[in-house]
C-alpha positions as CSV (number, residue, x, y, z in Angstrom):
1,X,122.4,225.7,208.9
2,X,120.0,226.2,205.8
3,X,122.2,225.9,202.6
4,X,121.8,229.3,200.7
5,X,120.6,227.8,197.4
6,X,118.1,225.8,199.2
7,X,116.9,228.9,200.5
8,X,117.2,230.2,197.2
9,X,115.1,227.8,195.4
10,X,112.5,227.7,198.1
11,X,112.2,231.1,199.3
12,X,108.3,231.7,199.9
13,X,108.4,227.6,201.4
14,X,110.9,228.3,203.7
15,X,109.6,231.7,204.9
16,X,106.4,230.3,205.5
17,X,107.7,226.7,207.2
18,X,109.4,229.1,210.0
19,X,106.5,230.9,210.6
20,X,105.4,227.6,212.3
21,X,108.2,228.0,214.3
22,X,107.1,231.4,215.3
23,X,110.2,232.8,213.3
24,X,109.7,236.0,211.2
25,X,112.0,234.8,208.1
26,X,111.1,237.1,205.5
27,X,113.6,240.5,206.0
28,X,116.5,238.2,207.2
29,X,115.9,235.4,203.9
30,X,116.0,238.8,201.5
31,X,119.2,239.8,203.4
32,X,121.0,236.5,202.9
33,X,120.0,236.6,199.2
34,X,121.2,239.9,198.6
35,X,124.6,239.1,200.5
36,X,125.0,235.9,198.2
37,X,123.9,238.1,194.8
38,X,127.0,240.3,195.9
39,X,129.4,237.1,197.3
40,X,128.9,235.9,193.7
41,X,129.8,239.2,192.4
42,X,132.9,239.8,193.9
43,X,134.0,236.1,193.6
44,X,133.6,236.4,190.0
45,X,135.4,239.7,189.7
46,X,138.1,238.4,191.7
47,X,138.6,235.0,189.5
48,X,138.4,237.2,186.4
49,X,141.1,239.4,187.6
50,X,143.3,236.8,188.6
51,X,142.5,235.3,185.5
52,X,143.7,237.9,183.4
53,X,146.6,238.5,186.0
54,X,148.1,234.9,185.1
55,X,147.3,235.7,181.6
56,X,149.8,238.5,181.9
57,X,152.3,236.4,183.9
58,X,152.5,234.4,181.0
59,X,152.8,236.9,178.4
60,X,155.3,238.8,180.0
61,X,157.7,235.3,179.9
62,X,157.0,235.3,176.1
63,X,158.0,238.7,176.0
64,X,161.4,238.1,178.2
65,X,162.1,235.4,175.9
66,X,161.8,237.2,172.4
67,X,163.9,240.7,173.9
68,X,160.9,242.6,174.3
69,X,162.1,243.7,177.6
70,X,160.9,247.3,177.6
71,X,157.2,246.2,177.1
72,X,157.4,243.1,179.0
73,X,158.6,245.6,182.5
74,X,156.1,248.0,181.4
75,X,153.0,244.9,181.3
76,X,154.8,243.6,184.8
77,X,154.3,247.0,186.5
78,X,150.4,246.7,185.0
79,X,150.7,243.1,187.2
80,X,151.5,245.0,190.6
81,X,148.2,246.8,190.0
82,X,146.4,243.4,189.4
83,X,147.6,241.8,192.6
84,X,146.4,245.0,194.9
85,X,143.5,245.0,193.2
86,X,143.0,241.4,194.2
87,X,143.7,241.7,197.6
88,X,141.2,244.5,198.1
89,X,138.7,242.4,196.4
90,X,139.9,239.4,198.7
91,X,139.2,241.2,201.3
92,X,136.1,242.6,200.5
93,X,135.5,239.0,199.6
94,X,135.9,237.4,203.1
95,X,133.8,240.3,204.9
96,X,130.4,239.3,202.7
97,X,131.3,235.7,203.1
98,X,131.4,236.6,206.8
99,X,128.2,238.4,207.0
100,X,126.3,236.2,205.0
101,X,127.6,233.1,207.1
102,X,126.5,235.7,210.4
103,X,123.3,235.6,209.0
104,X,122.7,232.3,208.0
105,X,123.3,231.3,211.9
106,X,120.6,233.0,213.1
107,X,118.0,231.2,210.9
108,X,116.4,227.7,212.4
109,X,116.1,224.6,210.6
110,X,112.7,224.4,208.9
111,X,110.0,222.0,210.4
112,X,108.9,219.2,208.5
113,X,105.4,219.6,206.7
114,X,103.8,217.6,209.8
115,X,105.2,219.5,212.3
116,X,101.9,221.2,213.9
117,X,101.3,224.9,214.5
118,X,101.2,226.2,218.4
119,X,103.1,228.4,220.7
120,X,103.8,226.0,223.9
121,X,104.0,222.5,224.8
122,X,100.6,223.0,225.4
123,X,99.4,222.9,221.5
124,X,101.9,220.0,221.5
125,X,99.8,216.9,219.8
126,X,99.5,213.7,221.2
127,X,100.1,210.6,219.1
128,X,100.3,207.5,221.5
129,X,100.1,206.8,224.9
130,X,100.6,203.4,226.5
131,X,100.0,201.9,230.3
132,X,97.7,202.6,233.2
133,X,97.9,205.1,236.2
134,X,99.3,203.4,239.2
135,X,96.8,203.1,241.8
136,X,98.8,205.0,245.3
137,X,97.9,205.0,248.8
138,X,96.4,208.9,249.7
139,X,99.8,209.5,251.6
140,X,102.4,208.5,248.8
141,X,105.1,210.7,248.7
142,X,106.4,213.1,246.1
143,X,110.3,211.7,245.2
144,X,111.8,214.3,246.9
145,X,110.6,213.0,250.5
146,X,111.1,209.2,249.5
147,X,114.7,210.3,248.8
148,X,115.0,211.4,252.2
149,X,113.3,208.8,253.7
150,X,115.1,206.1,252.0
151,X,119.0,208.3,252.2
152,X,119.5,207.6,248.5
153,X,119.8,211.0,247.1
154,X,121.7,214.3,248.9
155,X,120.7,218.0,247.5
156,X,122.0,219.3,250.5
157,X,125.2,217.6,250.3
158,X,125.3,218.3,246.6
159,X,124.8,222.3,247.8
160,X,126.8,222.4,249.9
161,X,130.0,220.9,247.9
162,X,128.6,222.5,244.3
163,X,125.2,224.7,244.6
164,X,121.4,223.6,243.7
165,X,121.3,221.3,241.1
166,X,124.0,218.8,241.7
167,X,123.2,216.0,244.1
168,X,124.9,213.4,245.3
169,X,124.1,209.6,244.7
170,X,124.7,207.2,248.0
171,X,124.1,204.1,248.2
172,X,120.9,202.2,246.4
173,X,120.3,205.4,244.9
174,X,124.1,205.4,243.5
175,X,123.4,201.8,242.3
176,X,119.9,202.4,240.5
177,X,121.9,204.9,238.4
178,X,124.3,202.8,237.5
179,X,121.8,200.0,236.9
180,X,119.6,202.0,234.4
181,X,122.4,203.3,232.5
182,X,123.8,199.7,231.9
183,X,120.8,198.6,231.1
184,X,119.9,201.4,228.5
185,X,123.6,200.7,227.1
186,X,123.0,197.1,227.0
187,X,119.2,197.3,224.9
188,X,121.0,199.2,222.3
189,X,124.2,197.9,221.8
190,X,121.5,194.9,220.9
191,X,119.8,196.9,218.7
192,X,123.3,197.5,216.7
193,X,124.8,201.2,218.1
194,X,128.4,201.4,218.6
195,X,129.1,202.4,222.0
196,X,131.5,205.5,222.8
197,X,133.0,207.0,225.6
198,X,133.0,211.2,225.0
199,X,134.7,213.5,226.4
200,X,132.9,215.7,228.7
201,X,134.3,219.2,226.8
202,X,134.0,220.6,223.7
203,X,135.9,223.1,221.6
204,X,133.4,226.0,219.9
205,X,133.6,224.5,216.8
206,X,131.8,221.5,217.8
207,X,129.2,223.7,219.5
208,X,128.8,225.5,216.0
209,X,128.8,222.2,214.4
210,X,126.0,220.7,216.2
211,X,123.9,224.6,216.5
212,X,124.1,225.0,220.3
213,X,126.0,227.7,219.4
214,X,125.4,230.8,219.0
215,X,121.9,229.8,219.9
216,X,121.9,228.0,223.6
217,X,125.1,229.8,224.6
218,X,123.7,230.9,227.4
219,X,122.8,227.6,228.7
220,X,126.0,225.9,228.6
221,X,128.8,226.2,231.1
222,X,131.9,227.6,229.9
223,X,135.6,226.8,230.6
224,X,136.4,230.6,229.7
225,X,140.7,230.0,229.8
226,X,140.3,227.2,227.2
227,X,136.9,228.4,225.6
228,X,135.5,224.9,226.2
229,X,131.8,223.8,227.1
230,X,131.0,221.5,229.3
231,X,128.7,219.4,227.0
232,X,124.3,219.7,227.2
233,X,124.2,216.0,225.7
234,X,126.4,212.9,224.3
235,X,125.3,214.1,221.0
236,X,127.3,217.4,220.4
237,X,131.1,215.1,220.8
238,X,129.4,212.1,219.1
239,X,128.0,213.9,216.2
240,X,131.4,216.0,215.7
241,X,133.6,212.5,215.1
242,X,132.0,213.2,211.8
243,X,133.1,217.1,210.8
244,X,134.8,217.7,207.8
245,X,134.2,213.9,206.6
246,X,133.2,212.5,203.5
247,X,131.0,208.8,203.5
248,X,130.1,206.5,201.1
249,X,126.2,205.9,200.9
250,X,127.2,202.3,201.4
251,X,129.0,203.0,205.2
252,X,124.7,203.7,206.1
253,X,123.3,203.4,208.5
254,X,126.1,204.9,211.4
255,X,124.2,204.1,215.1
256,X,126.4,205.2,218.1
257,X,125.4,205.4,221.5
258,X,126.7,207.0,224.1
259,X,126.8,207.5,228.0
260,X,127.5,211.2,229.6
261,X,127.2,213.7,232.4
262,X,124.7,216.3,231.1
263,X,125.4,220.4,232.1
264,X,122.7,222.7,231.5
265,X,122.8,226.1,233.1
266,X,119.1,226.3,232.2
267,X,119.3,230.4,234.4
268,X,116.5,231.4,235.8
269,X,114.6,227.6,236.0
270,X,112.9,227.7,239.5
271,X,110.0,226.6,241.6
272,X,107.9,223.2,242.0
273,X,108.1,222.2,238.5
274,X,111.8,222.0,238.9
275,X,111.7,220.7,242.5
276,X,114.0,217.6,243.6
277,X,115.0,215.6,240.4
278,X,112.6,217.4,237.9
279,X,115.5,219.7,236.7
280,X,118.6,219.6,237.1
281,X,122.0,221.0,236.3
282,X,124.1,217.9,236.1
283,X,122.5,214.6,235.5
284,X,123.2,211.1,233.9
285,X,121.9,210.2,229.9
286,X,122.3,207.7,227.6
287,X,121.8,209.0,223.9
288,X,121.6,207.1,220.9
289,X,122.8,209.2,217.4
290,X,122.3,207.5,213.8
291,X,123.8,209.2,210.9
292,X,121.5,208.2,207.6
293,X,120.7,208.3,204.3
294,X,118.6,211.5,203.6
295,X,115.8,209.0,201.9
296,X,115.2,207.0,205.1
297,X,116.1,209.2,207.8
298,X,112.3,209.8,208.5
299,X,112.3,206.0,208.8
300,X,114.7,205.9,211.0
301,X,113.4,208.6,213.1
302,X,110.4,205.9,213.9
303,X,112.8,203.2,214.5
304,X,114.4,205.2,217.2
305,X,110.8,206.0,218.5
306,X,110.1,203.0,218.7
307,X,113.4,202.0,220.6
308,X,112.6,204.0,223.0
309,X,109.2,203.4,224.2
310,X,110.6,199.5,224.5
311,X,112.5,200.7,227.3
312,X,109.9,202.7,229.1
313,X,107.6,199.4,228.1
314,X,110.4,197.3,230.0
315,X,110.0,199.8,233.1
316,X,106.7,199.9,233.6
317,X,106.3,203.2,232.7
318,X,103.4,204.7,231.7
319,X,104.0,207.0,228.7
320,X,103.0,209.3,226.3
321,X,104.5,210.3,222.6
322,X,104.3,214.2,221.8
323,X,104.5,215.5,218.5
324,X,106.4,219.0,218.9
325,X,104.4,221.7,217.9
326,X,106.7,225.1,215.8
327,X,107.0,227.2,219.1
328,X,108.1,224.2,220.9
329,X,110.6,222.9,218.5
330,X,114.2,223.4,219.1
331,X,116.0,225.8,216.8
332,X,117.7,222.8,215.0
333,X,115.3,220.1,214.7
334,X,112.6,219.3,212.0
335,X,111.0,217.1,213.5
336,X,110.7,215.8,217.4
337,X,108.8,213.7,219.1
338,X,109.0,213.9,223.1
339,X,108.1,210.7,225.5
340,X,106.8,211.6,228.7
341,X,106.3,209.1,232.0
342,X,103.8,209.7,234.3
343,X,104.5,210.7,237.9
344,X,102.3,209.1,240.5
345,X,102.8,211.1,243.2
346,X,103.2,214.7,241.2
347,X,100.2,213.3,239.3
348,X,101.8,215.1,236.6
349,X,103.7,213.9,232.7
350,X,107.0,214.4,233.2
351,X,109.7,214.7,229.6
352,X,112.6,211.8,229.4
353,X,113.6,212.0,225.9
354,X,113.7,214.0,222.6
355,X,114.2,212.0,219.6
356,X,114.5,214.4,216.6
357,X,115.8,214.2,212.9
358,X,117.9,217.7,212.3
359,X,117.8,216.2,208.3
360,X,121.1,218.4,206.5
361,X,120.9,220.9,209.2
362,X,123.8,220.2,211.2
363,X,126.1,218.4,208.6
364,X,125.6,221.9,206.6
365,X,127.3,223.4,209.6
366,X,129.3,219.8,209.9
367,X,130.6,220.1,206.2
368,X,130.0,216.5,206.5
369,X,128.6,214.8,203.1
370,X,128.9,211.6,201.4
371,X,129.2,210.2,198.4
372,X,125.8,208.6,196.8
373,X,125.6,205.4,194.5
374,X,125.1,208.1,191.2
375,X,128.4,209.5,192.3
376,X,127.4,212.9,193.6
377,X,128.4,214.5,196.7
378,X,125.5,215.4,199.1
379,X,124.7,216.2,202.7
380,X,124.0,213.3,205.0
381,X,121.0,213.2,207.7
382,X,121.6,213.2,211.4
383,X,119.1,212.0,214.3
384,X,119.2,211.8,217.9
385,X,117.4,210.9,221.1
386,X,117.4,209.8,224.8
387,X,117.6,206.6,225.4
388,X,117.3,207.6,228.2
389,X,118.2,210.3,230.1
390,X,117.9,209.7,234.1
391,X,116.7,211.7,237.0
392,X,113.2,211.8,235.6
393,X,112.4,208.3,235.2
394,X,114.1,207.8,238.6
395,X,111.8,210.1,240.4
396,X,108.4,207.9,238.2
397,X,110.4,205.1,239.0
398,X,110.3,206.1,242.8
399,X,107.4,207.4,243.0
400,X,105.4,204.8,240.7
401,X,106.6,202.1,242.8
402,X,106.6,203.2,246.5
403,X,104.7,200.5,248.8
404,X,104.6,200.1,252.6
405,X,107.4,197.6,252.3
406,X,109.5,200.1,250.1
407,X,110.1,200.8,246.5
408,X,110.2,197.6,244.6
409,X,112.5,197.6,241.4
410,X,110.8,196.7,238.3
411,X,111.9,193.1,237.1
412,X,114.2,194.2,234.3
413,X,115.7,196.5,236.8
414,X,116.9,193.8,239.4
415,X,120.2,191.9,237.9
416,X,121.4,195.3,237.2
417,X,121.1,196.9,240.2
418,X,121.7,193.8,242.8
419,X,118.4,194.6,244.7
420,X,114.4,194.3,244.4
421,X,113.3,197.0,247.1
422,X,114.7,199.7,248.4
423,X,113.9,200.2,252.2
């Protein structure tokens, strides 16, 4: 959440940075002003009345005390006014600071300066890409028919016990997953993260706190009896340990990482771009969150680019790094860059990660500051990104790696998952 005297200060800079997003600012920033020119005015109303009301208080225990009783019950009955008057203004009070809280909800983080203009992932720039193509047989198979060949992965099973978009894992295919998440929890608790284990629901407030509410409401799945959400990401729990906290600049940086079941709705997602593992509505991640400094978060945004393509680099994987344009930007982030692995058989880039710095956005909603070395109390920076999440670097993985013997595990792969070919 934009803080209102940011918007304040920066009014033209911040209507025309969310035009990049594709997000008409202009009617809704004059609204929020307005609402906090008249938040200001009743506050200050209401702290001069009660101001003069425990001015009176005190004048009418002088008056007790020297026998003026007469006007001291006279000045009391004046008091009775002051307090109703203060509760209609109190009230009047909490409805702007509603409102104006409303509308500050509905307005997206602004992109950073670099963040390119565009509409869809298409105008989505390109800023490094790393391996070769591998070189398949004319009859190598998509992964969705080397799952079934090999009786690794059940959507039917999954269908039958759940609905589309919740497989079952047997057997090499249940161990590859387990392999690649140890193996992306054990390359960052080496590069320093604490790890965590999350729970897998959240209250509202953390979905506020971390702006996947209101905004991806739809997307999540809903314990209605408890008004839980099953979580999109580790993130969301992770980044709550911190609401309502105060740091010390000196406790920077904070690295946690974090393995999870994923649940995305993601309604009305159908057809062969979302075929076998390429979407899916519960599926295995490991995320990495740092919590930083607001003068080095944007270096630390490269550090955690960087961690990331080391995995795919230990894979195998070719990839690709994608500067998000505005339209493709999610509503909280200012800046994201997304990897991509290529999928032999699709012949097709397929996402795998996000890695984004929200800068004060969330820990504006988090109420989570810290204290810096001049001694004033400020908003800290929060990051996050995949590292990494699962199903599609399984199918490259798959796919990448098929041969007439089977698919071979990449070396890296091998101690963690028991096995060098799947046949």
């Amino acid at each position: 959440m934009l803080q209102v005297q940011y918007i304040k200060d920066h009014r033209e800079e911040v209507i025309n940075l969310l035009a990049i997003k594709n997000f008409k600012a202009s009617d809704l920033i004059q609204q929020v002003i307005d609402l906090d020119i008249k938040r200001r005015n009743s506050q200050k109303k209401l702290d001069d009345l009660l101001a003069e009301s425990n001015r009176s208080a005190k004048e009418i225990g002088m008056l007790y005390k020297t026998g003026k009783v007469e006007e001291a019950n006279k000045l009391k009955e004046v008091t009775i006014e002051y307090k109703h008057e203060a509760k209609v203004l109190s009230d009047r009070l909490g409805e702007v600071s509603d409102q104006l809280n409303a509308l500050l909800l509905e307005i997206p983080n602004v992109p950073h300066p670099s963040v390119p203009g565009g509409n869809t992932e298409q105008d989505n720039v390109l800023v490094f890409e790393e391996g070769s193509f591998p070189e398949l047989d004319e009859k190598a198979l998509p992964h969705w028919d080397l799952i079934k060949r090999y009786d690794i992965i059940n959507f039917e099973l999954g269908n039958k016990v759940t609905g589309a978009g919740f497989p079952f894992y047997k057997g090499k295919g249940a161990r590859l997953q387990r392999g690649l998440i140890n193996f992306f929890l054990d390359r960052a608790l080496e590069a320093g993260y604490i790890e965590y284990q999350t729970p897998l629901l959240v209250n509202r407030d953390s979905g506020y706190g971390t702006g996947q509410l209101p905004d991806k409401d739809g997307q999540m799945y809903k314990i209605n009896e408890e008004d839980y959400y099953l979580i999109p990401t580790a993130e969301v729990p992770i980044t709550n340990i911190y609401r309502n906290s105060i740091l010390k600049a000196a406790d920077f940086p904070i690295k946690n990482v974090a393995y999870s079941n994923c649940f995305r709705r993601e309604a009305g997602s159908w057809g062969k771009d979302v075929r076998g593992l390429n979407r899916l509505h519960q599926f295995d991640k490991v995320e990495i969150v740092q919590i930083q400094h607001p003068e080095k978060s944007y270096e630390t945004l490269e550090e955690m680019k960087d961690h990331v393509a080391s995995l795919l680099r230990e894979l195998k994987l070719p990839f690709r790094i994608m500067r998000l344009c505005g339209g493709d930007l999610s509503f909280t982030s200012a800046l994201t860059y997304d990897f991509e692995v290529f999928s032999g058989a699709q012949k097709k880039w397929l996402e795998v990660s996000s890695v984004s710095n929200f800068e004060s956005f969330q820990a504006n909603r988090l109420k989570f500051r810290f204290k810096d070395t001049d001694g004033k109390t400020k908003l800290t920076h929060t990051l996050n990104g995949s590292a990494l999440a699962l199903p599609r670097i399984v199918a490259a993985l798959l796919e990448n790696n098929q041969t007439e013997e089977g698919i071979r595990m990449p070396e890296v792969l091998i101690p963690y998952t028991g096995f060098e070919v799947i046949s």
